[in-house]
C-alpha positions as CSV (number, residue, x, y, z in Angstrom):
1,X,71.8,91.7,101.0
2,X,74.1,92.1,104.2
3,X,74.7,95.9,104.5
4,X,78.7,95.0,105.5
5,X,78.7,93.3,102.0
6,X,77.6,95.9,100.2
7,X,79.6,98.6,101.8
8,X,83.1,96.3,101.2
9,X,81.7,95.2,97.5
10,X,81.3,99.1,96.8
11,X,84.5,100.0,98.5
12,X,86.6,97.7,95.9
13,X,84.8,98.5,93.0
14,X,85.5,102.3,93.4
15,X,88.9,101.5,93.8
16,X,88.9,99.2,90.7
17,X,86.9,101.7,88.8
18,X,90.1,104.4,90.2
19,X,92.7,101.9,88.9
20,X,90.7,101.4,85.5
21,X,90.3,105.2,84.6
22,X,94.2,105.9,85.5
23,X,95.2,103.3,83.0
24,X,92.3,104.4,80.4
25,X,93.9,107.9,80.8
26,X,97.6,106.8,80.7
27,X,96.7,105.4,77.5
28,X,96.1,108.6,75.8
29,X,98.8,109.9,76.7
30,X,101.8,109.5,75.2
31,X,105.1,109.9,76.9
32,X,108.1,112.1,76.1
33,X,110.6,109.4,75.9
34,X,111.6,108.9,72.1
35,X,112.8,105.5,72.5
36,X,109.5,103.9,72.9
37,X,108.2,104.8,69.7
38,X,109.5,102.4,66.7
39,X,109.8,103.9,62.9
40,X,106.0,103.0,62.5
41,X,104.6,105.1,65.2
42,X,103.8,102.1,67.8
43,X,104.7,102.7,70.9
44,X,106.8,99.6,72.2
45,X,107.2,99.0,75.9
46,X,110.8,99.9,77.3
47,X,110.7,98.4,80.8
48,X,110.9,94.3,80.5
49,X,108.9,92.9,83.0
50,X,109.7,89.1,83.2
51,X,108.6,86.2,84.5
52,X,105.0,87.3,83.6
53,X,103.1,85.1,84.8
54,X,105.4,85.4,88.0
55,X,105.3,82.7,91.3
56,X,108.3,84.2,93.9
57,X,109.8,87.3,91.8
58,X,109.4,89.8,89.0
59,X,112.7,91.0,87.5
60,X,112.2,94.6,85.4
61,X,114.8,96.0,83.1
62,X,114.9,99.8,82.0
63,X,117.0,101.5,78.8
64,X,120.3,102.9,80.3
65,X,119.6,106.6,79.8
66,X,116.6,105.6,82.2
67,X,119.2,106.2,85.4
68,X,119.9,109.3,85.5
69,X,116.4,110.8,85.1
70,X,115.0,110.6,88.5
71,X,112.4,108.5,87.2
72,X,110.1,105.9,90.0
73,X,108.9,102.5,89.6
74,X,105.6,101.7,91.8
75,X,103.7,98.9,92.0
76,X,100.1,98.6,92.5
77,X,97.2,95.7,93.0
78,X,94.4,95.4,90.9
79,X,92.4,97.6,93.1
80,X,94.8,100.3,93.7
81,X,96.5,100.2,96.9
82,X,100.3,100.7,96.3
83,X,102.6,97.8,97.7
84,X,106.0,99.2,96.7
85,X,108.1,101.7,95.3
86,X,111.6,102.1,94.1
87,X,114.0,105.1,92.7
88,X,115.5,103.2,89.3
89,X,118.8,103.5,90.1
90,X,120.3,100.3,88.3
91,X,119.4,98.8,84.5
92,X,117.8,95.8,86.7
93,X,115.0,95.5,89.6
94,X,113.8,92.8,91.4
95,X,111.1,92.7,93.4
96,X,110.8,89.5,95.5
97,X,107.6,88.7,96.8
98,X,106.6,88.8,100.5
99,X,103.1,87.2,101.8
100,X,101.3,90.1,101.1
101,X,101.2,89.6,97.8
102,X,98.2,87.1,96.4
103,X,97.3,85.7,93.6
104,X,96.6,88.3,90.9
105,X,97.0,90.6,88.7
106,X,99.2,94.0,89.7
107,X,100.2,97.4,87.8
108,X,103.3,98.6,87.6
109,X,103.7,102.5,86.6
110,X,107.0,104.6,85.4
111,X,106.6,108.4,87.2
112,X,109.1,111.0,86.7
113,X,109.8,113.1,89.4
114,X,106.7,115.9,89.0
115,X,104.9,112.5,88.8
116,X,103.7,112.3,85.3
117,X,103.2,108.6,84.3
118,X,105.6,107.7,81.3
119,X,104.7,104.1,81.0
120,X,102.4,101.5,83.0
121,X,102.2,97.6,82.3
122,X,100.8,94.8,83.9
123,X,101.8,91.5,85.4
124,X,100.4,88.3,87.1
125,X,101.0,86.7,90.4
126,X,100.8,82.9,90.9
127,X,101.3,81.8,94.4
């Protein structure tokens, strides 16, 4: 096996492995915001993320009270390498694709300012 192959193959697959354990983690712990628990104790997802699957855009909607808490959306690919970042300053972002973003599937992570995350979700990129 070609040495070059081996050294790229490994250097995706630690970051994929990276990517996996952060959302494995996230999933364990649960976030302080009280809205995104329902009367049955599942947790429901506050940010909308739509179209999913998207082609040229990704729209995501957060609860009002949401604003005013300092609170970060970033946006990672599948293997962990962050490709944006925005304060959430309005009920609605839009993020419109540029060309470096392929085909795929991308993570999307709600941090508050000390950088705990409160929420992650996924979404799919068809170009």
């Amino acid at each position: 096996m070609n040495k070059t192959f081996t050294l790229k193959f490994s250097g995706y697959f630690s970051k994929a492995l990276l990517v996996g354990i952060i959302l494995f983690f996230s999933a364990f712990t649960q976030p302080d915001i009280a809205s995104t628990w329902n009367n049955s104790g599942i947790q429901v997802k506050a940010i909308k993320c739509y179209p999913n699957p998207a082609v040229s855009f990704v729209n995501f909607e957060f609860p009002a009270d949401y604003i005013s808490r300092n609170y970060t959306l970033q946006i990672y690919t599948f293997t962990g390498k962050k490709m944006y970042e925005v304060n959430v300053s309005s009920i609605k972002a839009t993020l419109t694709f540029t060309n470096e973003f392929y085909r795929g599937i991308y993570i999307y992570q709600l941090q508050d300012k000390t950088g705990k995350i409160l929420e992650t979700g996924k979404f799919q990129v068809n170009r």
